[in-house]
C-alpha positions in Angstrom: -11.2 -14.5 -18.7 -10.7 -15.9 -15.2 -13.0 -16.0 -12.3 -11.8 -14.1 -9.8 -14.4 -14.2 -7.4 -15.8 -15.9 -5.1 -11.9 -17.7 -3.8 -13.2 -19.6 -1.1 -16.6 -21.3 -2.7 -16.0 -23.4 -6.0 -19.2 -23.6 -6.9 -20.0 -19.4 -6.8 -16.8 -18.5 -8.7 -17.1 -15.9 -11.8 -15.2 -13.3 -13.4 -15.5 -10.1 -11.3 -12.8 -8.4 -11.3 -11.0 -6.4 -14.3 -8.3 -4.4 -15.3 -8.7 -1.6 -17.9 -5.8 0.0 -19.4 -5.7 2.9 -22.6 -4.8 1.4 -26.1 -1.4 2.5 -25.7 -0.6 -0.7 -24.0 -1.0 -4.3 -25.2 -1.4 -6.8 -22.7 1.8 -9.7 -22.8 0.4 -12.0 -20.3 -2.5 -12.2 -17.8 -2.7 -14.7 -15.1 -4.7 -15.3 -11.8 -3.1 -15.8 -8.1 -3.6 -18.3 -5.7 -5.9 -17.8 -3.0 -4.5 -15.5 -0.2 -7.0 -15.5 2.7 -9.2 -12.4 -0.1 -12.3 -13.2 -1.4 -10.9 -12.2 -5.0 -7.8 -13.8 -6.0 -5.0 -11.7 -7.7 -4.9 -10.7 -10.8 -1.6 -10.2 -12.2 -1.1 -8.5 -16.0 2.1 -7.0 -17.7 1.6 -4.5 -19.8 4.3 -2.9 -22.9 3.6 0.7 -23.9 3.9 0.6 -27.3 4.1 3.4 -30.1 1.8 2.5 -32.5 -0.3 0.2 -30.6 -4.0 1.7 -30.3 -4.5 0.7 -34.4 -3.5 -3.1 -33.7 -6.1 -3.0 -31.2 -9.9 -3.3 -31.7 -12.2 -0.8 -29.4 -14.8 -3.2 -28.0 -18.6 -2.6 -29.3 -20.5 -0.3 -26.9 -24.0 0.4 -26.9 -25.5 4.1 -26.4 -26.8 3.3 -22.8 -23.5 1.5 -21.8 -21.4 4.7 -22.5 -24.0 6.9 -20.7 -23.5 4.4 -18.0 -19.6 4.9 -18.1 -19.6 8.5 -17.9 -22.2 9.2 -15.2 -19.8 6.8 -13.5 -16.8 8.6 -14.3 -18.3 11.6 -13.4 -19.8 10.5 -9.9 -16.4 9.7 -9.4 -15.4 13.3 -10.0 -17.8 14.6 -7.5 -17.4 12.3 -4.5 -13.8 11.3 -5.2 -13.5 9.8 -1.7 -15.7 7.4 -1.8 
């Protein structure tokens, strides 16, 4: 995990940002940027699609209220889809 946030004060840094991808990828490699005038620094992630991969994976542990959580996102973001 890196902290992505906050670039330009050391001593508020934590990690902010993420990348979510389906378990039909496994992540190869995962590094952070160097400062570029943002906030945030870069993430940078490669990604192989791979047959088979969702059952190497673990599914993280979610709790009931964190997948409500998730899906009144998801579908907020349905509704108002310019925002």
């Amino acid at each position: 995990m890196y902290n992505t946030y906050h670039a330009k004060n050391l001593l508020l840094r934590w990690p902010l940002d993420h990348v979510f991808h389906t378990d039909h990828f496994k992540l190869v490699r995962i590094d952070r940027g160097p400062a570029w005038g943002s906030d945030h620094f870069p993430i940078f992630i490669e990604l192989s699609l791979e047959a088979g991969a969702e059952a190497e994976q673990e599914e993280p542990d979610t709790t009931r209220t964190e997948e409500e959580q998730v899906n009144e996102k998801i579908e907020d973001g349905k509704q108002h889809p310019d925002e």
